[in-house]
N, C-alpha and C positions, 0 to 999 in steps of 0.2 A: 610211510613212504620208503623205498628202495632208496637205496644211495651206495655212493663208493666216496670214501674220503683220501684224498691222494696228499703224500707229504708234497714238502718245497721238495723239488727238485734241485740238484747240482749243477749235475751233470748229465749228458748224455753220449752214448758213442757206443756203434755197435753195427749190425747188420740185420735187416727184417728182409725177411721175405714174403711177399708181397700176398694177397688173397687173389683171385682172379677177379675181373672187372664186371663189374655188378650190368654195366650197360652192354657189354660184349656179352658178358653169359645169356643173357635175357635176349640179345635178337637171335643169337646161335642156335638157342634151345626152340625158337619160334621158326624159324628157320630149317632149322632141318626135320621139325614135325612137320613142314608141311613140304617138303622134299619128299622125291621118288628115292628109295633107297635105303641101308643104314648107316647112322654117322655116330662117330665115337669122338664124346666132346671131354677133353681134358684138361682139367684146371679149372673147372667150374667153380663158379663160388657156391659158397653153400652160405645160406644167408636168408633170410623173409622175402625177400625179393624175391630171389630164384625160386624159392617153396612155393612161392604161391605161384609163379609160371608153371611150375612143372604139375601142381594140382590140376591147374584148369586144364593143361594139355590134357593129361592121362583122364579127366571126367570130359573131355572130348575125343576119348579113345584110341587116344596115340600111345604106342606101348613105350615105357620107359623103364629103361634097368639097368641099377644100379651096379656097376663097376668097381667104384674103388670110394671114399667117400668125397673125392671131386673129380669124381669121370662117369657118366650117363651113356648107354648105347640105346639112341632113341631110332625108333621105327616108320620113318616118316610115313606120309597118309598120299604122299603125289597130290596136294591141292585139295583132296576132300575126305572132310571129317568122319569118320564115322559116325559118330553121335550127333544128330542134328537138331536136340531138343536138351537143353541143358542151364542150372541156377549156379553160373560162377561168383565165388567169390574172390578177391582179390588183394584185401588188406588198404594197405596205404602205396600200392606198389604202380607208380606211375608208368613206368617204363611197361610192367604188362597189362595196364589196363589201356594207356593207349592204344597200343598196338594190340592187342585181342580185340577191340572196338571195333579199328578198319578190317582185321581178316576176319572176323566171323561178320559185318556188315555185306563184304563180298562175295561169303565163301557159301551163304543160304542156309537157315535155319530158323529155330527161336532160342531165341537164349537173353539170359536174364542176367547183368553184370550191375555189380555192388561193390563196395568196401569200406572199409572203416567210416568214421563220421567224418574226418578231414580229409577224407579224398573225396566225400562229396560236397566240399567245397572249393575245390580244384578244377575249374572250369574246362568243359570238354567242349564248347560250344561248336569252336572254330572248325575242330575235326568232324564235327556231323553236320554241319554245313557244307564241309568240304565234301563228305559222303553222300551226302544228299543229292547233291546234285548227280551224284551217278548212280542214283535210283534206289540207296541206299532205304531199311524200311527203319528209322531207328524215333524209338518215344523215350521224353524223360518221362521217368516216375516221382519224379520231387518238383526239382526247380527247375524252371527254364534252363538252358546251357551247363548242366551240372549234374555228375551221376547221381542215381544208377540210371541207367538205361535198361529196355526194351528194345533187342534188336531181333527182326523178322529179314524173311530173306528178300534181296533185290527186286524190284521190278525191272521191264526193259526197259533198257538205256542206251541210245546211241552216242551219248556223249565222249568229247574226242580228248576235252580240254576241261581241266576240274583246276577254279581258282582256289586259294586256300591261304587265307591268314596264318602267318608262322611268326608272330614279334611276341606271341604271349609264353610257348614252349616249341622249341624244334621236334620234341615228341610226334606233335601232330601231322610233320612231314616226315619223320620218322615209317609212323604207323601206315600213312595212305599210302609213301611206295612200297615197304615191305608186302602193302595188301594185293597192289595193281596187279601183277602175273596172275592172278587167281582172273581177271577179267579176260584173258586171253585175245584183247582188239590193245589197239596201239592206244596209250594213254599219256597225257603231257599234261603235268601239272603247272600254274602256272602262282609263282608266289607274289601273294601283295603286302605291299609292307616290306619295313626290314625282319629278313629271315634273323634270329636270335640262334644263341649255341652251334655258329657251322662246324665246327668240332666233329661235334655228335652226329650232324646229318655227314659229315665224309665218313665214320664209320657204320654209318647205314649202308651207304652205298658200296663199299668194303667189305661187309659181311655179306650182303647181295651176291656180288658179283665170288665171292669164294663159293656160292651156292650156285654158280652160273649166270646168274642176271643180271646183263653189265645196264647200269643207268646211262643214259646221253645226258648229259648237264653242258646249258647253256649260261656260263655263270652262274648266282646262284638265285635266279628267276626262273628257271623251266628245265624241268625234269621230265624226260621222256620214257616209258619204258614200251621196248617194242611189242609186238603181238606174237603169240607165242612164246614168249619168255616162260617159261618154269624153272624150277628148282629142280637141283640135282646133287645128291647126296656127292661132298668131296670125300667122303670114306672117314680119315682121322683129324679133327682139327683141337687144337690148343688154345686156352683162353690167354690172355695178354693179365698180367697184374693190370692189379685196378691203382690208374693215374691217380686218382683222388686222394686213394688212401696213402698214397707217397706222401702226398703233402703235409700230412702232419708229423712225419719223420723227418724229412727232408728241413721241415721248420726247426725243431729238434736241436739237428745238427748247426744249422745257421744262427738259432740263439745262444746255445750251451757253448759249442766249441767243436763238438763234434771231434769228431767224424761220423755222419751217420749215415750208409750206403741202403737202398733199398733195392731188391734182387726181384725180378719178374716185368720189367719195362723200361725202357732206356728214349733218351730225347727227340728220336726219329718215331716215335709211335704215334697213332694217327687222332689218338685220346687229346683231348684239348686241353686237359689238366697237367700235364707235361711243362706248362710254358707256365707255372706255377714255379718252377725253378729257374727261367728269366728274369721274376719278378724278385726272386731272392738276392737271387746275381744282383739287379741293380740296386737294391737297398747296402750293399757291401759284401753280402758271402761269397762261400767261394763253392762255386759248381764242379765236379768233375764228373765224368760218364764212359760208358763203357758198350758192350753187346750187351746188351738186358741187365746193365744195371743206372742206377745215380745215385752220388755223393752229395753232402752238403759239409760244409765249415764253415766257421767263425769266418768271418774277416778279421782284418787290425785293428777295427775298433767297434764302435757301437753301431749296429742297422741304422740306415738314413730311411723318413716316411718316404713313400712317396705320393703318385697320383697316376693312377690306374684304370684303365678302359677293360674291364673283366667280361664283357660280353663273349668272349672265348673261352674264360674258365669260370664259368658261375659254383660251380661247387668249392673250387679250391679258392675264389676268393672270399669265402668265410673265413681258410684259414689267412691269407692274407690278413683280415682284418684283427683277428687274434694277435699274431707277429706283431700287429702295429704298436701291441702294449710294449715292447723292448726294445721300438724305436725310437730314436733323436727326431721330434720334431711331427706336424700330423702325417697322417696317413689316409688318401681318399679313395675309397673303392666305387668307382662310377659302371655306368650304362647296365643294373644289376636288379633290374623291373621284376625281371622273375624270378627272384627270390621270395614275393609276395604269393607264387602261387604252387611253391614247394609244399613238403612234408609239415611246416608254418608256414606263417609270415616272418618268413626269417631275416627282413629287414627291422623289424619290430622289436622281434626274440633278442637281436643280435645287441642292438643299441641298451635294451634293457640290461643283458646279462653285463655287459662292457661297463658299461656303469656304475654295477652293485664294485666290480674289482677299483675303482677308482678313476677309468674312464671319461672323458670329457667327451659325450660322442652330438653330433648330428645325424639325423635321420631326415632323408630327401625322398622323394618320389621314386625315383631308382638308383641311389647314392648315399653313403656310408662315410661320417667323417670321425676317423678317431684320432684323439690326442690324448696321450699317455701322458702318465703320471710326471713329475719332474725327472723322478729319478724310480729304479725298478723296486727300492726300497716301500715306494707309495703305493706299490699294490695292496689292497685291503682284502683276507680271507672271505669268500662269500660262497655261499650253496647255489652253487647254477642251476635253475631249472635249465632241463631240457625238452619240451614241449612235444612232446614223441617223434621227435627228430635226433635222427641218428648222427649226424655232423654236428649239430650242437653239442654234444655229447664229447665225442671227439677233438675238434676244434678247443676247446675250452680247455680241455685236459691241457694244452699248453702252457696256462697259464699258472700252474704248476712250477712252472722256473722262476718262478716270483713270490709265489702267497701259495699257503695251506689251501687245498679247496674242496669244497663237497659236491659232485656228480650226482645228483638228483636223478632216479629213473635209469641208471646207466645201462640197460640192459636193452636200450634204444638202436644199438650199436649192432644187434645183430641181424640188424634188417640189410646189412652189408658187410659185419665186419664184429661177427662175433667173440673173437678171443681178443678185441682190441687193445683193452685192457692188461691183458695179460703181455702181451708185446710190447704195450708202452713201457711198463715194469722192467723187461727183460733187456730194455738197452739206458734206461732211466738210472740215476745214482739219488737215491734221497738222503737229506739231512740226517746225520746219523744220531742216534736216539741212545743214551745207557739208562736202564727202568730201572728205577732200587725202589723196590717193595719190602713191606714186613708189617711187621706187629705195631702195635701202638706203645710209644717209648721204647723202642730197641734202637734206637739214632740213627733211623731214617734219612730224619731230615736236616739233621747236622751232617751228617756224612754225605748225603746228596750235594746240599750248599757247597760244601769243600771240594767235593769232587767235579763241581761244577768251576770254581774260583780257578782250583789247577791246570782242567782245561781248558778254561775260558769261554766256555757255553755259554747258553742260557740254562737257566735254573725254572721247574717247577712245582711248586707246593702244591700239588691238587688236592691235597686235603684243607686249601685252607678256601679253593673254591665249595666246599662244601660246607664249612663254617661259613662262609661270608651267606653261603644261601641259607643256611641255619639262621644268620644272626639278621640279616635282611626280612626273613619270615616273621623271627618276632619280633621286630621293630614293626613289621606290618601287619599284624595282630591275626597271622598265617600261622596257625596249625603245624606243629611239625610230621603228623599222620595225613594232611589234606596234601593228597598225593598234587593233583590237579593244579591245585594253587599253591603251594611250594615249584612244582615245575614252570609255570610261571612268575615266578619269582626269578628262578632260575637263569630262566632264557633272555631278560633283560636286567640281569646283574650290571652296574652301574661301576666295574674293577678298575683298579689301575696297580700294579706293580712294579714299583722304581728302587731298584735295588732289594733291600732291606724291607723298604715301608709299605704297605698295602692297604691299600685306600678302598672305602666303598662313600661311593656319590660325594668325590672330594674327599671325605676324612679320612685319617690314619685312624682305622680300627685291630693295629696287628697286636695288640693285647688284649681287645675285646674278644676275638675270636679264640681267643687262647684260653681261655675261661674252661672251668670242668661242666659248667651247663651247656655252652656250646660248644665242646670238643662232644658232648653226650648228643646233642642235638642235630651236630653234624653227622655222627654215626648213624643216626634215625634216617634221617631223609635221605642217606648216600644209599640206602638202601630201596630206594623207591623208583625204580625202573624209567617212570618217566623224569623223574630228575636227571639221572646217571645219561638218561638219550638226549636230555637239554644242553648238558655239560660237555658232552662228549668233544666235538667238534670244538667246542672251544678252548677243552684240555690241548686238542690236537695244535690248534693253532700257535701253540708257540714253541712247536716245531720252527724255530728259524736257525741259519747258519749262523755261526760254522756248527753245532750243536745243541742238543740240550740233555740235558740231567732231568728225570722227572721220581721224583716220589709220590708213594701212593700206595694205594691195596690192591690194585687190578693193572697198575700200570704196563707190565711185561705181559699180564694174560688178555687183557682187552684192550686197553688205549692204546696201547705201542706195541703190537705182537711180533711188529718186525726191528724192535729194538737189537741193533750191534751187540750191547752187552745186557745181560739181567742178572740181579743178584735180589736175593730175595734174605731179609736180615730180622735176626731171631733173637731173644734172650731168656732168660728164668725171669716168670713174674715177681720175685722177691725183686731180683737186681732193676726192673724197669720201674715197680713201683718206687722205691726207692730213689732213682732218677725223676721220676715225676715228683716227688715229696718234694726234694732238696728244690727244683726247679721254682716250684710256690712257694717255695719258704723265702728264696731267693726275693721273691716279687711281692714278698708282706701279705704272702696267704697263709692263712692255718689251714692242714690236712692232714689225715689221718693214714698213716702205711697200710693201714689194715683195710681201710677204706679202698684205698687205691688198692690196694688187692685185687680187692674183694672188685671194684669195679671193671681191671681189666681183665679179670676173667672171663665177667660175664660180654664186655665186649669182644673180645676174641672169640666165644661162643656165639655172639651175634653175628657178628665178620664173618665167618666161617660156614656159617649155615643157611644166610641169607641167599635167597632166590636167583638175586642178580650179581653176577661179577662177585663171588663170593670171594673174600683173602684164600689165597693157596700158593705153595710153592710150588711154579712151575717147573716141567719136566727139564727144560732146556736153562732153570735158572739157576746160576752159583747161591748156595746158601752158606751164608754168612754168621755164625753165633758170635755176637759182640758180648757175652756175656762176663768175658775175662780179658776183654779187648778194652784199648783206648782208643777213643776218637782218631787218633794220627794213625794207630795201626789197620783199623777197618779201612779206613781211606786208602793206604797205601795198597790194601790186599786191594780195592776193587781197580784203582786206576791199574794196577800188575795184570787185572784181568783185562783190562781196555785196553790197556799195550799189546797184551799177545793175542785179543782177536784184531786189531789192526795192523801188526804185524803180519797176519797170515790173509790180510786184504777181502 
């Protein structure tokens, strides 16, 4: 499985600028394909989404070409396709399989629309109902109300007035008026039920009408668009950032302290997810805004839950519901049905992952209740699935300012918001890390401890999580070659480290593992790939503030690569054996100098050439020979290091 393992977060504060808006790029690009004229759209999002519109267009023979790598100069078609016979695919991408549904239903052809296996359980029902009635030729190929479809062209129709349920996606009033000008008689939709997302249908109507098609709205029960209405090329238009993806910036700023401004959309835009930073505002932050920008900060003290009617922002109240783990008190995210027929069921998704972090959640029919830990101290490390959902992905990364976490799949993110990761990073402060690597006996880990003591970290022995898996394995009559079953051993290590003492399943074994059988036994299995991927993550997890100190063999080049400081610590095997000898003798072991020689030779030969995470001095690490050093001077040398990379920030 893919993953991204994210440290605790500090801090955060900085400025993003923004991607353009995944729901705007997608009506714009549909839009002025099927406009008289040419239109130069900039600020496109480039994303799975947009990819897969802009396929189906161009394999319906709208010409598109590329500009800059977020600007398109697309060749509209004035209403009719060139290609009239065509097998679209479309992925998971809602926004264009709607809306390709009603215009190619209107526009006359055959054409064949699919995608992924969760989009064909994304109910399309209501929108070919609503088509149907206006003569629409459309067959499922699976399930009743549910892609793929078979769409054939129109029959006549005098129909004046086309009803059409919109409580399960606004989508589906989306797609039917975007589609209506292609009928060229006067058409009046009329909505039953309550409409959901009106948000998203004002920016239907907005990108319409920038394309020339002004809609008549009688409240928001009847949509009229006149006869003769076509599109018409506005020449150059601009995409707006995407509202959504504020929101987890915008969160960011209101957890951490912030200041965290995001550049490409500001609180007059007509994106529903905007009022995502209302909902900040009344928990305690503090909003400020601009011309195309918005702030978030802290407040005075801790976010207050609250109780929330999110039928206006269904995407951004996922992140609301994230927030809620850093608020005082619960948190209810109501009237949010269509979550169930998202990218998941991300009412489902949500309640699950909220819970692995420490979470006390309710899951309602269309209603979300979280209540956070006591304190933000109780959040518990866990590996989020993200269910090929790209806001899961996202969303969760927040919780980040609290607990070590692993992003499962993270690459879900590009269906809207590809480099997201990498922008979280770039306004993000994590726990800072010094990695002291080295040989076995050159004082690692005496000098680690101290150098931990001084700062006040935390402290980690990762080599004694590989002894304990060593000494766990033969206690359970585990093999230390059985790769398989040592890594499970591994992954439900029964630890506890308090202070000094290290315990497996309650007992203090911190001389049992110290043994020469299992210091030899731990070098075996650390070398076994799926152990080292068992372990990883939960090296990682004690990453906690204000720091930690970790020793190790790989700590600077693979567990902690973005460690503050590295030093990597060396000696003459004469002088380590030696220190191992006095060390056993110390504790009423007999051993031989020659022995230990002779053995960390051949371990350092092992270390070194081993497959996985091999020992090496990295490029970027301080190397340190202790070999005519005392414990208080190595120490001093590396904290002189830690001073003068924190001094230079």
């Amino acid at each position: 499985m893919d993953y991204i393992d994210l440290p605790q977060v500090l801090s955060a504060r900085g400025t993003v600028r923004l991607p353009g808006s995944k729901s705007i790029s997608n009506r714009l690009l549909l839009l002025a394909a099927l406009a008289s004229g040419e239109t130069e759209l900039h600020d496109l999002l480039a994303s799975d989404d947009t990819a897969r519109m802009i396929e189906a267009l161009r394999s319906l023979g709208v010409g598109i070409e590329p500009l800059a790598e977020d600007a398109f100069r697309v060749n509209g078609v004035g209403g009719s396709f060139p290609v009239r016979q065509a097998d679209l695919f479309l992925g998971n991408a809602g926004t264009a399989f709607r809306s390709l549904t009603a215009v190619l239903a209107l526009a006359g052809g055959d054409y064949r629309l699919s995608g992924v296996p969760r989009m064909h359980e994304r109910p399309i029902g209501d929108l070919v109902d609503g088509l149907r009635q206006l003569g629409a030729g459309i067959r499922y190929l699976d399930g009743e109300g549910f892609p793929p479809l078979r769409i054939s062209s129109p029959g006549p129709c005098a129909a004046a007035v086309v009803r059409l349920r919109a409580d399960v996606s606004s989508q589906f009033l989306t797609g039917l008026l975007m589609a209506l000008p292609l009928r060229g008689v006067e058409t009046t939709v009329e909505v039953v039920g309550e409409l959901i997302s009106r948000p998203y249908v004002e920016l239907t109507l907005a990108s319409m009408a920038r394309f020339g098609v002004q809609v008549i709205r009688d409240g928001w029960r009847r949509f009229t668009v006149a006869a003769g209405s076509a599109y018409r090329s506005p020449g150059i238009v601009h995409v707006e950032g995407d509202a959504s993806s504020a929101s987890y910036f915008l969160a960011l700023g209101a957890i951490s302290g912030g200041p965290v401004r995001v550049e490409g959309v500001s609180l007059d835009s007509l994106q529903g997810d905007v009022r995502f930073a209302d909902a900040l505002a009344v928990m305690g932050a503090t909003i400020t805004s601009g011309d195309n920008w918005i702030e978030a900060t802290a407040g005075s003290g801790r976010l207050q839950g609250i109780t929330l009617d999110c039928n206006h922002i269904p995407d951004a109240a996922m992140t609301l519901a994230t927030v809620a783990l850093f608020a005082e008190g619960p948190t209810s995210v109501r009237n949010i049905a269509s979550w169930r027929v998202k990218e998941t069921d991300r009412l489902a998704a949500m309640a699950s992952e909220l819970r692995k972090l420490g979470a006390t959640v309710e899951e309602g029919d269309d209603h979300i209740r979280v209540l956070p830990p006591a304190s933000i101290r109780g959040l518990r490390p866990a590996a989020i699935d993200t269910y090929d959902d790209h806001r899961m992905a996202m969303c969760f990364s927040l919780a980040a300012l609290g607990t070590p976490l692993r992003i499962n799949e993270p690459k879900v993110v590009s269906k809207t918001f590809p480099d997201y990761f990498e922008r979280f990073g770039a306004v993000t402060r994590a726990v800072p890390v010094v990695a002291i690597d080295g040989t076995s006996a050159s004082g690692k880990g005496t000098v680690a401890s101290r150098v931990a003591d001084a700062l006040g970290w935390h402290y980690l022995d990762s080599g004694a999580l590989y002894r304990l898996t060593a000494l766990a394995a033969r206690r359970a009559a585990v093999d230390w070659h059985d790769e398989a079953g040592v890594a499970a051993i591994a992954a439900t290590l029964d630890v506890a480290f308090a202070g000094r003492v290290i315990s497996l399943a309650g007992e203090d074994v911190g001389d049992a593992i110290r043994s020469e059988e299992i210091s030899a036994g731990a070098s075996l299995v650390a070398a076994l790939p799926a152990v080292r991927a068992a372990l990883l993550f939960r090296q990682r997890a004690f990453r906690r503030p204000p720091g930690l100190v970790a020793d190790g063999r790989d700590m600077g080049s693979v567990v902690f690569p973005d460690s503050m400081t590295k030093v990597f610590l060396t000696a003459s095997v004469e002088v380590r054996a030696e220190r191992r000898h006095k060390q056993l003798i110390e504790k009423g072991i007999a051993a031989s100098i020659a022995a230990l020689s002779l053995d960390l030779r051949e371990r350092d030969e092992r270390d070194s050439q081993r497959s996985v995470a091999p020992m090496q001095h990295s490029a970027d690490a301080e190397l340190l020979d202790t070999t005519n050093l005392t414990i208080a001077s190595a120490v001093a040398q590396v904290l002189d290091w830690v001073k003068k990379v924190s001094e230079r920030g």
